[in-house]
N, C-alpha and C positions, 0 to 999 in steps of 0.2 A: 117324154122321150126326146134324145135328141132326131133334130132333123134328118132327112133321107140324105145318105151319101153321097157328098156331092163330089167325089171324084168318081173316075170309069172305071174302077177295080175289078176284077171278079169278084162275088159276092161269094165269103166264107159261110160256112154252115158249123153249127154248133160241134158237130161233131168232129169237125178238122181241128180243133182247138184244144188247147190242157183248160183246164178248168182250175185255181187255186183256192185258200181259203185265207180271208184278212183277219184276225181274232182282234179284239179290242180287251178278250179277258174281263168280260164285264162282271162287276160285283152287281149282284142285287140286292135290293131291299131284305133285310132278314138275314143276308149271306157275309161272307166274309172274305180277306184276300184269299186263304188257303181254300176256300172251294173253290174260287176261281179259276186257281190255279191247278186241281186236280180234274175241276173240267175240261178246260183249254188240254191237258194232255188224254183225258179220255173224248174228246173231239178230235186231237190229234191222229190219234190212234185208227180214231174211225175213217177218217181223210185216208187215211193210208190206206187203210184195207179199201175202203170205196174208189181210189185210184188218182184222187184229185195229186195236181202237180209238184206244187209246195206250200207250205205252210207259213206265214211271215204275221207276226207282234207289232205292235206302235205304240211305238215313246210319247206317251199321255204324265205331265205331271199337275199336284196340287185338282185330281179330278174323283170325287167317290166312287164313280161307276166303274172308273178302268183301273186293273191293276197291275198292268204290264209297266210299269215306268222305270225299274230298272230292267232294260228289254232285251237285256244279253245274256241278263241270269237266265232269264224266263225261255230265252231261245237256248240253252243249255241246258236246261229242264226239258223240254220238249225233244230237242237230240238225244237225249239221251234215253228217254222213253220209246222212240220209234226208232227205225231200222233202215228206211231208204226214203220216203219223203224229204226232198228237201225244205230245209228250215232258214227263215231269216228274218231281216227288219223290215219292217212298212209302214213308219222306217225309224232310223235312227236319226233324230234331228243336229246334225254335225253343229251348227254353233252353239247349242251347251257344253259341247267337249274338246276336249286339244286331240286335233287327230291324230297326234301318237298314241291316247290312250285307246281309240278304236281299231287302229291298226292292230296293238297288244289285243285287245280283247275277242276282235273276230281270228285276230291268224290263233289265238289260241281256238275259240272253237272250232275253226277249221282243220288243226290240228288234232281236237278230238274227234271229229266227224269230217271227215275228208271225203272232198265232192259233193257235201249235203247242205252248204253253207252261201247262201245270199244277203250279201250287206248293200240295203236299201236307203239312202241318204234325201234327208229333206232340209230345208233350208227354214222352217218355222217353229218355231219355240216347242208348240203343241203345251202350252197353256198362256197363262195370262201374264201381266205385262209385271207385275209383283214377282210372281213366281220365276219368271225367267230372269228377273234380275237375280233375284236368289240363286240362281242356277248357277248364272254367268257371271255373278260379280264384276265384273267390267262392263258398263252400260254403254260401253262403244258397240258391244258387241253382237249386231243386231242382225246379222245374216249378209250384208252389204258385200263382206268379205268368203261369202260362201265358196266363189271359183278360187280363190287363194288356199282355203283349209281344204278344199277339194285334190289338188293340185298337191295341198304336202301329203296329203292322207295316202293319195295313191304313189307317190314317191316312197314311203316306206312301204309298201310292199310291192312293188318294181323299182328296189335299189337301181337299177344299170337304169333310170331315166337320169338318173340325181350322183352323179359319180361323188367320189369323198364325201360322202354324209359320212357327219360325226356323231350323228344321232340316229338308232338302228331298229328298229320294232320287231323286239325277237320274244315268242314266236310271230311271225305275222310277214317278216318279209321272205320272197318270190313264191309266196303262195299265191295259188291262182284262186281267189275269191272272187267271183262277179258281183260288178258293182253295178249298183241299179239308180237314178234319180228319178226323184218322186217329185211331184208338184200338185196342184190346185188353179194355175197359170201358168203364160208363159214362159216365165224366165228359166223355169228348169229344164222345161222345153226347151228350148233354144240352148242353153247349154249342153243339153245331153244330144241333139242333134248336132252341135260341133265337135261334139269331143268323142262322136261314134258308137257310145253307150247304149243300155238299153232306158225304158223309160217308160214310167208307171202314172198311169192319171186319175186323181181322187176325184174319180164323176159321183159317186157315192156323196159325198155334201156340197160338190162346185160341178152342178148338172151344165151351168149357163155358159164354163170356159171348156167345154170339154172340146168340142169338135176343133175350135178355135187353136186350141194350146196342139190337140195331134196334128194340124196343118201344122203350125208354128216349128214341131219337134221332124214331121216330115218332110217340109222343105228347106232346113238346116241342116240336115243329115247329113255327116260326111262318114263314110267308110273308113274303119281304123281296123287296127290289130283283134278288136274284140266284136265287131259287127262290120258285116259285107253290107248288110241294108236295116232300115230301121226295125225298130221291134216296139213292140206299146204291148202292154199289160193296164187293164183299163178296170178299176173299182167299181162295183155295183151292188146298193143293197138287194139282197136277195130274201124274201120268208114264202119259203113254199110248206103246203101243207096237202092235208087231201079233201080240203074243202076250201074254196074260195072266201066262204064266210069265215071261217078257222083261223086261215091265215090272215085277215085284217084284223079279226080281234086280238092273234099273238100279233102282228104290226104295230096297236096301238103301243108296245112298252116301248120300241123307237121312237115314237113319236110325241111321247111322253119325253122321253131324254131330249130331243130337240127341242122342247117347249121351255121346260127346264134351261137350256142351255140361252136362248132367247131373253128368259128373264134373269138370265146373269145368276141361278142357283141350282149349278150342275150338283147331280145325286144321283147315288144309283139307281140298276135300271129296275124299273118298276111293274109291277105284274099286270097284263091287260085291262082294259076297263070296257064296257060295254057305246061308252059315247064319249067320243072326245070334244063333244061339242059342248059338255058339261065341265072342260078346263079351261080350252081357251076361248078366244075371244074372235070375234072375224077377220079382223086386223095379224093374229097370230095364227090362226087358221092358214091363210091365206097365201103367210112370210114360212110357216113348213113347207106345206104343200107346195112350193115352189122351190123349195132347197131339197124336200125329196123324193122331183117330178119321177127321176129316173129310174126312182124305188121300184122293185117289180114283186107284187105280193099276189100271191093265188095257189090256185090248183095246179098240179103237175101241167096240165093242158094247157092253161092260162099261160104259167111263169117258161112255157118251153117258145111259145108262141111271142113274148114277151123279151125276151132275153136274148130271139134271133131277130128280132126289130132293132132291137138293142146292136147286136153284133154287125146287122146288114148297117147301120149307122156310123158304127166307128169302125170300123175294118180292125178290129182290135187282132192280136196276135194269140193273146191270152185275157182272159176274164178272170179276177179274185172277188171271192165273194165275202159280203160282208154281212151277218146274220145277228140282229143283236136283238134275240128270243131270252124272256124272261127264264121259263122250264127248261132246264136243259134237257130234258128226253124230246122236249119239242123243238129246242135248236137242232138235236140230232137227225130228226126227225126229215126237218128240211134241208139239208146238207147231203142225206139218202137220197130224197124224192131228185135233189140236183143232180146227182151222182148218175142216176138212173137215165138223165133225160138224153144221154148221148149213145 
């Protein structure tokens, strides 16, 4: 967990808070993209009736387990299945794209779905260093220049920043789409605290910059057009079940993917195992179990108890959860039990 908040806030309580849902759109072992994909909208579906806030997909490419990589379709699939949950990225890795074509492609969905649209921007490939050349074709282009594509991205859709632009993002300009940065560290911190924005932290696999990066994002804060004061949306994995034992044997298929991912042979996510002491090794034991301290796995009791240590810690604004359960009636499962806990 992270450490005890060390500012003098009031301390929030679970219940003051929207609760969201991060979907990765995992393929499993046996499975295929298209069940993935009619999971993540009957997940969707369930979010919405259980009440959580919005729903947001991540730009993963060259990965077996994830299948959201083109993550605009997949976020138009999902609007277009539900009714008022809002939907978006978490996020959209802006240096694989020319921001005019995500300007085009969110004012289009927000033009289908008006009001239900969050476009969440990261500055990290979200694969490997092969793949993002293939991506990018230009091996300059390495996130360096992220506050510059940031800057034109949101100039097409606030023309009147950028007068005589000759270049127009139709549908997509003066719609009002909020935009979110994401990070893992500082610097989107610091950027999204100068530029007013809101801002999302992947404590979910970077437990160790968490508290560090929300100082960073909260004492850079300036107050613009789109926030009076800061706002943080904070990632955690979540596997609740109704048994403490339950939920760490469905745990182990995370923690099979992190292991996987360690030895440089991501695959999808794999169905529990009774010991994982029987994969890896102490050395990889060890480098998990530290990337994911902040995991909260248990019982309704356990993960409510859990989750406000969590929250008394980061004064978060909002919580997205991240659930990455082999069964889907068992990811369901725990995404109800969370539902339930406020």
């Amino acid at each position: 967990m992270p450490e005890e908040n060390p500012l003098n806030q009031s301390q929030k309580q679970l219940n003051d808070i929207p609760l969201s849902v991060l979907d990765l759109a995992p393929i499993v072992t046996g499975g295929t993209p298209s069940d993935s994909f009619r999971n993540t909208l009957d997940l969707a579906r369930h979010a919405e009736k259980w009440g959580f806030n919005r729903y947001w997909l991540a730009e993963h490419h060259n990965m077996p387990g994830i299948a959201s990589s083109a993550t605009s379709v997949v976020i138009g699939y999902v609007a277009a299945g539900t009714s008022k949950i809002r939907v978006g990225s978490g996020g959209i890795m802006l240096p694989n794209h020319a921001p005019l074509v995500i300007a085009e492609q969110f004012g289009t969905l927000e033009s289908l779905y008006p009001g239900r649209i969050d476009l969440g921007l990261g500055r990290a490939p979200g694969t490997d260093q092969t793949t993002m050349r293939a991506l990018r074709r230009d091996s300059r282009s390495d996130g360096q220049d992220f506050p510059e594509q940031l800057d034109e991205l949101r100039s097409y859709l606030n023309p009147s920043s950028s007068a005589g632009m000759r270049v127009r993002a139709i549908p997509g300009e003066g719609l009002n789409i909020p935009i979110w940065l994401l990070g893992s560290s500082g610097f989107s911190a610091r950027l999204a605290g100068q530029l007013g924005l809101p801002f999302s932290f992947a404590s979910h696999f970077s437990p160790d910059n968490t508290l560090p990066a929300l100082e960073v994002y909260r004492s850079n804060f300036r107050p613009s057009e789109v926030l009076d004061e800061p706002y943080v949306m904070v990632g955690v994995n979540v596997i609740a079940a109704d048994t403490d034992e339950e939920a760490c044997w469905l745990a182990t298929s995370m923690e099979q993917q992190f292991l996987n991912l360690v030895r440089n042979r991501p695959s999808p996510l794999n169905p529990p195992v009774k010991n994982m002491d029987e994969l890896w090794n102490p050395f990889e034991k060890a480098t998990i179990q530290q990337q994911l301290r902040t995991s909260i796995v248990g019982s309704p009791k356990v993960v409510k108890e859990k989750l406000q240590a969590f929250l008394d810690s980061t004064q978060a604004d909002e919580l997205i959860i991240n659930s990455q359960v082999y069964d889907h009636k068992a990811r369901l499962r725990s995404y109800e039990i969370l539902s339930g806990l406020k």
